[in-house]
C-alpha positions as CSV (number, residue, x, y, z in Angstrom):
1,X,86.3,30.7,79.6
2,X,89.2,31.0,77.5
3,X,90.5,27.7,78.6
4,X,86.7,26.6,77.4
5,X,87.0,27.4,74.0
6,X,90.3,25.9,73.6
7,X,89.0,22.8,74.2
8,X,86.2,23.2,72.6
9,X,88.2,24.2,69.3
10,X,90.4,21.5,69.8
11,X,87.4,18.5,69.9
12,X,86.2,20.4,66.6
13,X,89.7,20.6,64.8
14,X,90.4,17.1,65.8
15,X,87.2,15.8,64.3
16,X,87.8,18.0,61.0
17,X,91.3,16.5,60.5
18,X,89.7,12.7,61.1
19,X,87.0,13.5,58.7
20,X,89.7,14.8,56.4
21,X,91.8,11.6,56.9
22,X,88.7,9.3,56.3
23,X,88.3,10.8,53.4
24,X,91.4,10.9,52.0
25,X,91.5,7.0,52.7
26,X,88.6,6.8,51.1
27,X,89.0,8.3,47.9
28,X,93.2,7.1,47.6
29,X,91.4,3.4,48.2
30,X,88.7,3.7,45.7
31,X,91.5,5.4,43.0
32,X,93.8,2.6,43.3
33,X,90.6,0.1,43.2
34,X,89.9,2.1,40.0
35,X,93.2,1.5,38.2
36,X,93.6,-1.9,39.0
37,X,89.9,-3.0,37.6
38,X,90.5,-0.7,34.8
39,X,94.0,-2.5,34.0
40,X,92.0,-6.0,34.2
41,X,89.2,-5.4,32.1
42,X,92.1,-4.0,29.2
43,X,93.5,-8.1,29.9
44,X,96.7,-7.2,28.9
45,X,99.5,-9.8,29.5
46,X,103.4,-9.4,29.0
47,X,104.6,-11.2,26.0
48,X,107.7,-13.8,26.7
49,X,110.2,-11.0,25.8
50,X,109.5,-8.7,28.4
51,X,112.2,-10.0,30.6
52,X,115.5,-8.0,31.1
53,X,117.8,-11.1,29.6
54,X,115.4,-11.6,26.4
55,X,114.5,-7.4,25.6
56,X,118.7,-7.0,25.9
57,X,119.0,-9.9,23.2
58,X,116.3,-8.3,21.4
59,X,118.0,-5.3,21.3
60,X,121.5,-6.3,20.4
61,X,120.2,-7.9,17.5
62,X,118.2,-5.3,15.9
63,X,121.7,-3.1,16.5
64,X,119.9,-0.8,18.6
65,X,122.5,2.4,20.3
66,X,123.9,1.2,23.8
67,X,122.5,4.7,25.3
68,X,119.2,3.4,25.0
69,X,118.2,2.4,28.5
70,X,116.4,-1.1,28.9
71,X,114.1,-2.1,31.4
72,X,114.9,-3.7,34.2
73,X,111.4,-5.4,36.0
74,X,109.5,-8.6,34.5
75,X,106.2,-8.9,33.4
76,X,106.9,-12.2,30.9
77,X,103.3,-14.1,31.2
78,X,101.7,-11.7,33.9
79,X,98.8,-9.8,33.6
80,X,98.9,-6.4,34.3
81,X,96.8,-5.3,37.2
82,X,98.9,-3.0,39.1
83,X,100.0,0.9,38.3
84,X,103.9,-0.8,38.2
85,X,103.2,-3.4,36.2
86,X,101.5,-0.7,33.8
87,X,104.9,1.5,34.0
88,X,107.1,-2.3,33.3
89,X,105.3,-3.0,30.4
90,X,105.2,0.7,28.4
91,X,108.9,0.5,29.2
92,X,109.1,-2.6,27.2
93,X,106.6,-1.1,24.4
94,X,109.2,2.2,24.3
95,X,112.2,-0.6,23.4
96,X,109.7,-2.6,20.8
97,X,109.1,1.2,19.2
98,X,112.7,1.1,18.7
99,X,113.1,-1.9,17.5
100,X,110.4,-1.5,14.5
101,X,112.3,2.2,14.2
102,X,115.7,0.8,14.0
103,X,116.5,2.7,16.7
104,X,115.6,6.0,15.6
105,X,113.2,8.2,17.7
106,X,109.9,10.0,16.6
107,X,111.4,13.3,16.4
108,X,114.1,12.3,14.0
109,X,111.9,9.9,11.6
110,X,110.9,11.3,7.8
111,X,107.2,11.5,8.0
112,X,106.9,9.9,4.1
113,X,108.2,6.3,2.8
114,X,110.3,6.1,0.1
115,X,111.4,3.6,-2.4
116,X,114.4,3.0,-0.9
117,X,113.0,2.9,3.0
118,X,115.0,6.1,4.6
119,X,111.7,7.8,4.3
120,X,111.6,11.4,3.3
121,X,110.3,14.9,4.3
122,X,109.5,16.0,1.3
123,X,106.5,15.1,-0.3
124,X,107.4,15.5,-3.7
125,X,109.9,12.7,-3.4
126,X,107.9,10.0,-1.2
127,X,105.4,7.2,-2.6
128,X,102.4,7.9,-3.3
129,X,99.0,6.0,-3.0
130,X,95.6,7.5,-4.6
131,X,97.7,10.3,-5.8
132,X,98.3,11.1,-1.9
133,X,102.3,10.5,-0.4
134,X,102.4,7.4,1.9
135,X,103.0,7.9,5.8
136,X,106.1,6.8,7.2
137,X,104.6,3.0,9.0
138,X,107.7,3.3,11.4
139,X,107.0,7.0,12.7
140,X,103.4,6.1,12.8
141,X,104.1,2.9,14.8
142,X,105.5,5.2,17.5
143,X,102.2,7.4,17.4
144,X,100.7,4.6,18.7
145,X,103.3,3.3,21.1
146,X,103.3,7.3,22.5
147,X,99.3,6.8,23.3
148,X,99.3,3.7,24.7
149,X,102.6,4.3,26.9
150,X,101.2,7.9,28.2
151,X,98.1,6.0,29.2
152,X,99.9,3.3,30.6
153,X,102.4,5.6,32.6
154,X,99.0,7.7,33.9
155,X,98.1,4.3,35.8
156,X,101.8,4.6,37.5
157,X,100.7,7.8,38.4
158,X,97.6,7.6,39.4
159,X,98.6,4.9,41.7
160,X,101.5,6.7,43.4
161,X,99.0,9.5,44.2
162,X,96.8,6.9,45.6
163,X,99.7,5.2,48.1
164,X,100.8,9.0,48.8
165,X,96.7,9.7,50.0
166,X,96.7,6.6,52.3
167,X,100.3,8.3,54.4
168,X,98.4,11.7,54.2
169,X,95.0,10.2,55.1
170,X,96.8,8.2,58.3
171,X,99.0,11.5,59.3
172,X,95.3,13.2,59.7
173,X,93.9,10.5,61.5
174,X,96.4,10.7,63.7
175,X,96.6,14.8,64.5
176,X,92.9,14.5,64.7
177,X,92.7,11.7,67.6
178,X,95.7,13.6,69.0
179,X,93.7,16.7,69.2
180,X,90.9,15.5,70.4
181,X,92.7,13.6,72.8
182,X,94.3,16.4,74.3
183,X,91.0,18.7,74.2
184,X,89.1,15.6,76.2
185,X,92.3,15.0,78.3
186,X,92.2,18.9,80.0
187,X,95.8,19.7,78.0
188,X,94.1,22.8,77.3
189,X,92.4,24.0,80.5
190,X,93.8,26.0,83.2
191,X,96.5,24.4,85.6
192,X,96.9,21.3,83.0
193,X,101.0,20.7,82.2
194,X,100.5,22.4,79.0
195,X,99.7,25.6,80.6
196,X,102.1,25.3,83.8
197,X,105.0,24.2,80.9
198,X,104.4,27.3,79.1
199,X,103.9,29.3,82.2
200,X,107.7,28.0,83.3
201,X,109.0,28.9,80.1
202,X,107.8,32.7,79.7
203,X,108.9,33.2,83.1
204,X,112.2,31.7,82.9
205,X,112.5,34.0,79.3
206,X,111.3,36.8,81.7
207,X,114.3,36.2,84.3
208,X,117.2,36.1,82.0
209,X,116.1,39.1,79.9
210,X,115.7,41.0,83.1
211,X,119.6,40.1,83.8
């Protein structure tokens, strides 16, 4: 009787891991469907600099500081479709940010414009327009690079969770078949090699702690 429920607990847990594991398939599949479609119908296509050689040009010529890292992919000419090709081309739009900065980052940028173009903090001192001080252009331009990177950078992720739902999906496939496997195949009734195996084992523990 107790072998009985064994197996009978080991058909039903191997059915609930493959029902997991479908689902899991399912839903990673349909995410990474999701990204890609979504990427398309944005049509958003690399521009002719977005190559290693021509951003590092780029970059040495607007004198930007050698600890800024540049990317390394290509997506010159390509649209972009896929969760990496998302990540690529925010990479490239972080370098174009610092181009139109002058290689200064948001945190360090005056949020008014001045006269002279170092921009200011203090509002007293910046242009003003309708009696109201001018933004910065350049800190704002990194506003909008910050948005459309983060959402850019969320198709990366969202991809990667997809690929890393498809292993997990397949690893419960396969427990679940190999439950229900070994449930069908008598592993787990009385007299199968499971039982003698374990029935060698607690003896043999039995033997040498008795000596």
């Amino acid at each position: 009787m107790k072998q009985k429920i064994f197996e009978i607990g080991g058909i039903a847990a191997g059915i609930i891991l493959i029902a997991f594991g479908v689902g899991a398939l399912v839903l990673s599949f349909n995410g990474k469907s999701t990204v890609s479609s979504s990427l398309k119908e944005q049509q958003i296509v690399g521009t002719p600099d977005m190559t290693p050689e021509a951003i590092a040009a780029e970059a040495k010529a607007a004198h930007l500081p050698s600890t800024i890292k540049l990317p390394t992919c290509t997506v010159a000419g390509q649209l972009v479709d896929t969760g990496a090709e998302a990540r690529c081309f925010a990479d490239y739009m972080r370098i174009h940010a610092y181009e139109a900065s002058g290689g200064v980052p948001y945190s360090q940028m005056p949020r008014y414009a001045t006269a002279d173009g170092k921009g200011t903090n203090d509002a007293s001192k910046a242009l003003t327009q309708n009696g109201r001080p001018v933004d910065n252009a350049a800190r704002n331009v990194w506003v909008t690079e910050t948005a459309l990177s983060t959402a850019l950078n969320m198709s990366y992720l969202a991809t990667q969770l997809g690929t890393f739902g498809i292993v997990v999906g397949i690893a419960l496939l396969l427990s679940g078949f190999g439950f229900v496997i070994l449930a069908v195949g008598g592993a787990l009734r009385a007299g199968s090699w499971l039982f003698e195996h374990s029935s060698k084992t607690a003896a043999s523990v039995t033997k040498t702690a008795s000596a």
